[in-house]
C-alpha positions as CSV (number, residue, x, y, z in Angstrom):
1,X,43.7,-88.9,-42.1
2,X,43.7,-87.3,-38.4
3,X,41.3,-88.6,-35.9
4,X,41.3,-85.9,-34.3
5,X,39.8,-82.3,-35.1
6,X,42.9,-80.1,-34.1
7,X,44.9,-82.1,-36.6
8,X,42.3,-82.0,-39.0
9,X,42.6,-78.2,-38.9
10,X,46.3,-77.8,-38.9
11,X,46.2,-79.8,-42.3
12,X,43.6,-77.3,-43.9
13,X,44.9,-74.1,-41.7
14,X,47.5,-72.8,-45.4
15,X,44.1,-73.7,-47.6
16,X,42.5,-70.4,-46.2
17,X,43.6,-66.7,-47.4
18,X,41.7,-63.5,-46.6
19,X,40.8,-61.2,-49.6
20,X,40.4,-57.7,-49.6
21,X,41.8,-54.1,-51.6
22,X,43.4,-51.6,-50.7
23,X,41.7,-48.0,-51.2
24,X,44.7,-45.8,-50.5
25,X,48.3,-46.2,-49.0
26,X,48.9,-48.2,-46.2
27,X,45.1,-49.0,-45.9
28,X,43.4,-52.4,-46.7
29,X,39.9,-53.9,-46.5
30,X,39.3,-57.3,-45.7
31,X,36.1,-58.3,-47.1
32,X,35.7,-61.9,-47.3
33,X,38.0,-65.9,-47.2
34,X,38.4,-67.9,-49.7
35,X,40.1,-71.3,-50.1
36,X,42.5,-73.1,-52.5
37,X,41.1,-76.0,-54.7
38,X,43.9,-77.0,-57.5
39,X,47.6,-77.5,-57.1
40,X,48.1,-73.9,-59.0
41,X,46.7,-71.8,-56.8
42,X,43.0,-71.8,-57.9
43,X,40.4,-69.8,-55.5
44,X,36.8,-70.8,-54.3
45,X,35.1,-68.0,-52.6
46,X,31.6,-65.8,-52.6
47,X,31.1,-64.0,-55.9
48,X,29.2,-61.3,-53.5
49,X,33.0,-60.3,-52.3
50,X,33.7,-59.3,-55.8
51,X,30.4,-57.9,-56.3
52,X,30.2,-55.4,-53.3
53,X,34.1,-54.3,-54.2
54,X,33.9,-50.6,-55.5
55,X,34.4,-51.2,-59.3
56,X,37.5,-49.5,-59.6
57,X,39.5,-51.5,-57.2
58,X,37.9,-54.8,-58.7
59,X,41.5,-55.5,-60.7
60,X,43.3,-54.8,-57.9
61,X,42.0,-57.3,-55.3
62,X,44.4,-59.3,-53.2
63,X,44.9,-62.7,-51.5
64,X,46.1,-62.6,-48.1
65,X,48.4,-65.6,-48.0
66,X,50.5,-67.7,-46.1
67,X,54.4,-68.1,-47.3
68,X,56.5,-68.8,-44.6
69,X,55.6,-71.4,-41.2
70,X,58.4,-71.3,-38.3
71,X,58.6,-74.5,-35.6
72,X,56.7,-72.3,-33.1
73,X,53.8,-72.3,-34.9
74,X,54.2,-68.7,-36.4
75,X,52.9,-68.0,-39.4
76,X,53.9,-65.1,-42.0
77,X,51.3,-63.9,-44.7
78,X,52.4,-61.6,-47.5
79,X,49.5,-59.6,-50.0
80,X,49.7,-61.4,-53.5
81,X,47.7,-60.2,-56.1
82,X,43.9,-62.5,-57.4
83,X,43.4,-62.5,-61.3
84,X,39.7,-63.1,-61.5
85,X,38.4,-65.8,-63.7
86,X,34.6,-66.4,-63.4
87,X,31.5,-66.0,-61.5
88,X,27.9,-67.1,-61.4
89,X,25.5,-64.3,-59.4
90,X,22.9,-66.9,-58.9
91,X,25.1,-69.6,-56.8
92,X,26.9,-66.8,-55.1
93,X,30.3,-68.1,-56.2
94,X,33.3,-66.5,-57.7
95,X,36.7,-68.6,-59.4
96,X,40.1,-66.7,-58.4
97,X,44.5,-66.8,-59.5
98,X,46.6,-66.0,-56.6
99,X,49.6,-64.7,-58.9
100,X,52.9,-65.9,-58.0
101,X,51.3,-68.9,-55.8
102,X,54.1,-71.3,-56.1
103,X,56.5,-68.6,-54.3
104,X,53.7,-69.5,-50.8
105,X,52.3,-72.5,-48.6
106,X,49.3,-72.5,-50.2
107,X,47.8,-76.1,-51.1
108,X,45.0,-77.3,-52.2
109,X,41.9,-78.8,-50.2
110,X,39.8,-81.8,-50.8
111,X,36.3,-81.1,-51.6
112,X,33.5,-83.8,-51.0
113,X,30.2,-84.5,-51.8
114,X,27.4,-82.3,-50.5
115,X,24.6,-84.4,-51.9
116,X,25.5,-87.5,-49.1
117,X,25.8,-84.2,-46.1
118,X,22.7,-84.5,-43.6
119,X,21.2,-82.8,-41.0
120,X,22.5,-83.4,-37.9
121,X,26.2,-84.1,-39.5
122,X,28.9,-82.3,-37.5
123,X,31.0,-79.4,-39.4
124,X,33.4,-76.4,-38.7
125,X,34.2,-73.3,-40.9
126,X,37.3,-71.6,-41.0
127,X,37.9,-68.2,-42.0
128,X,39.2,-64.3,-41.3
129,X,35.8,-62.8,-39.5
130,X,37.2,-58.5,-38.9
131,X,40.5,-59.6,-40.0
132,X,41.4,-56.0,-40.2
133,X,39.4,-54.9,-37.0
134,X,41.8,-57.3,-34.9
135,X,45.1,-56.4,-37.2
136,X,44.2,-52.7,-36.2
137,X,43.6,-53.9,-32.3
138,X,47.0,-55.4,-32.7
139,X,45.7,-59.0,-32.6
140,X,47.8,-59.8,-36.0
141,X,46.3,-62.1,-38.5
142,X,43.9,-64.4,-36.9
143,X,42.2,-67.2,-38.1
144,X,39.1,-68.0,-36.8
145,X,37.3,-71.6,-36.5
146,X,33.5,-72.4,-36.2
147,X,32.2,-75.5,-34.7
148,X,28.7,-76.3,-35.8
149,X,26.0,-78.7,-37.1
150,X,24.2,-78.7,-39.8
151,X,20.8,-77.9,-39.5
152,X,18.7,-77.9,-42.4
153,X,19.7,-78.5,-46.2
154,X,17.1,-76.2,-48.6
155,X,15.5,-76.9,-52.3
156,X,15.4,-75.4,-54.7
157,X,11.2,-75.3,-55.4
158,X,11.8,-74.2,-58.7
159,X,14.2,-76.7,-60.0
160,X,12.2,-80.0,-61.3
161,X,15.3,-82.2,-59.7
162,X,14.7,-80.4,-56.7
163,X,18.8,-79.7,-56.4
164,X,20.1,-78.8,-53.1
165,X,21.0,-74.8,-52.9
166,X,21.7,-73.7,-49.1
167,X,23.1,-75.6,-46.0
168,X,21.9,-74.1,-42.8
169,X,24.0,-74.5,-39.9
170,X,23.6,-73.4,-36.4
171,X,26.4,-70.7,-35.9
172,X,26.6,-67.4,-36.3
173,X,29.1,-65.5,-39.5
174,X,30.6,-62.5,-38.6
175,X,31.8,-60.2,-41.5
176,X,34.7,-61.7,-43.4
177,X,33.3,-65.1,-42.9
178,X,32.0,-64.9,-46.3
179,X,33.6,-67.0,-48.9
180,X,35.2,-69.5,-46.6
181,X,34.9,-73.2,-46.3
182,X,32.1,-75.4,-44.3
183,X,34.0,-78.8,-44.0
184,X,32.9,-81.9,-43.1
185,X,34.1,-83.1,-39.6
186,X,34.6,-86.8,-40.0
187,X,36.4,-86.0,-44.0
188,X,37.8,-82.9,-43.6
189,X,36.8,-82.1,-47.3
190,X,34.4,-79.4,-48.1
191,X,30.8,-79.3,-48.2
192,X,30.0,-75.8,-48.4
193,X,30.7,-71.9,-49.1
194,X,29.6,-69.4,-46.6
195,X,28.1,-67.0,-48.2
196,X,24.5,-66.2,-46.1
197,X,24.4,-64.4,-42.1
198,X,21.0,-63.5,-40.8
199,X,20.7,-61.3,-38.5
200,X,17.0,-59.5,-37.2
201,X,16.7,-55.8,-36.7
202,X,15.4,-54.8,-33.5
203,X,14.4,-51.5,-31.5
204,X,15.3,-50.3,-28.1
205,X,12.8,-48.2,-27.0
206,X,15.1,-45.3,-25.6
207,X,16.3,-44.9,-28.9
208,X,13.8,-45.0,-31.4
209,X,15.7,-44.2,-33.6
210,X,18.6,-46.6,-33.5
211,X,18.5,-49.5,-35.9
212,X,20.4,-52.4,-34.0
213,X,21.3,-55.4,-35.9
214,X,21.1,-58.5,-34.1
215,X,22.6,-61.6,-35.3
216,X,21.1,-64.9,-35.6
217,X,22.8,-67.9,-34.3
218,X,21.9,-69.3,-38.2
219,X,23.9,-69.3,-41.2
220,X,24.1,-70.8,-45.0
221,X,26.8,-72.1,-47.2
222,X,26.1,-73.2,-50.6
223,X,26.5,-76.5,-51.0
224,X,30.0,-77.0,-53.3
225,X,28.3,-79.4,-55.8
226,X,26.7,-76.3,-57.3
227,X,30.2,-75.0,-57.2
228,X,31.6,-78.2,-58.8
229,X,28.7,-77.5,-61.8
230,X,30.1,-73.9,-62.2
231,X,34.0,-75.1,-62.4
C-alpha cells in the first residue's frame, strides 16, 4: 500500500466514473459519481441520481469511463451505457452495469469497514463536482479530490441496535459530488457514499426577493456497511 496520499489516489483515480443522460443530441447532464466495486464492472452510487433522472431517460443513463491512460498522465473517457440493477430509497443507494466494461480501465476498489471509522479520522472524497459546467468552460474532464475529517457519525434513534446511518465530515459537496466515494486515508478503502450537502438559505436585503443558497462547509456520506447489507 502507498504511504503517501498522492499515490493512494492515483491507485483509486480509474475506480471513479461520472453518470449522467443525455436529453438531446450533442447534450449531456452530469448528475452524480459513482465507483466500481467487483471485477465486472459493478457500480456503487446514490440511488437519488436515479431518482431525480426524468423517467424517460432512466434506461438510457451512462457511465462516464476511463479506457485509455497515456505516460503523460492523460486520460481518455468514452460514454458506456449503466444497466440498472437495484436500489433501496431509504439508504440512499443505487447498484449499476457499466456495459461493455472489460473493453475500459475500470477496476474495482476496496471497501472497509465503517463500523471501526471515528470522529476525528482523516478522509478524502473523490468525484466529478459540475463536470459538465467545466467540460463547457473548456476545463475537459476533471476529477476533483476533497480532503476532510470526519466529524460526527449519526444513529439511527429508531433502530433498537442503534446502526450507524450518516458520516458527517467537514467539507463542502458541490453538485455531482453525489454518489462518490468517502475513503479512508490511512486504507484507502471506502467508508462512505456521498449522498447529503447542506447548505442555508439566506437574504440580502437589497433583494428581497432573491433566494441565495449558501453552502455549508458540512456534508454526509452513508456509511458503506449499510451498502454492504443492501448488496
Amino acid at each position: 500500500m502507498p504511504s503517501n496520499l498522492s499515490e493512494k489516489i492515483k491507485n483509486i483515480r480509474n475506480s471513479i466514473i461520472a453518470i449522467g443522460f443525455s436529453p438531446a443530441e450533442n447534450q449531456i447532464n452530469i448528475s452524480g459519481s459513482g465507483f466500481c466495486i467487483s471485477d465486472d464492472g459493478k457500480i456503487l452510487t446514490a440511488a437519488h441520481i436515479y431518482n431525480q433522472t426524468p423517467e424517460q431517460f432512466r434506461s438510457k443513463l451512462m457511465g462516464m469511463v476511463i479506457t485509455k491512460q497515456e505516460e503523460n498522465g492523460l486520460e481518455h473517457y468514452s460514454w458506456l451505457p449503466l444497466t440498472f440493477i437495484k436500489k433501496d430509497d431509504a439508504s440512499d443507494v443505487a447498484l449499476f452495469q457499466v456495459q461493455n466494461h472489460e473493453k475500459t480501465l475500470i477496476k474495482k476498489i476496496e471497501l472497509g469497514d465503517s463500523d471501526k471509522t471515528e470522529v476525528g479520522q482523516e478522509a478524502y472524497f473523490i468525484g466529478f463536482p459540475y463536470a459538465g459546467e467545466l467540460i463547457k468552460d473548456g476545463l475537459g474532464i476533471t476529477l476533483i479530490v476533497n480532503r476532510t475529517i470526519v466529524s460526527n457519525i449519526k444513529q439511527d434513534g429508531l433502530n433498537p441496535t442503534h446502526s450507524r446511518n450518516l458520516i458527517i465530515v467537514d467539507a463542502i459537496s458541490n453538485p455531482g459530488n453525489s454518489g462518490c466515494p468517502l475513503i479512508d486515508t490511512e486504507t484507502n478503502k471506502v467508508i462512505g457514499i456521498m449522498t447529503n450537502a447542506f447548505s442555508i438559505k439566506s437574504r440580502v436585503a437589497k433583494y428581497e426577493d432573491l433566494d441565495i443558497r449558501g453552502p455549508m462547509h458540512i456534508a454526509g456520506a452513508r456509511p458503506i456497511n449499510v451498502a454492504k447489507n443492501i448488496l
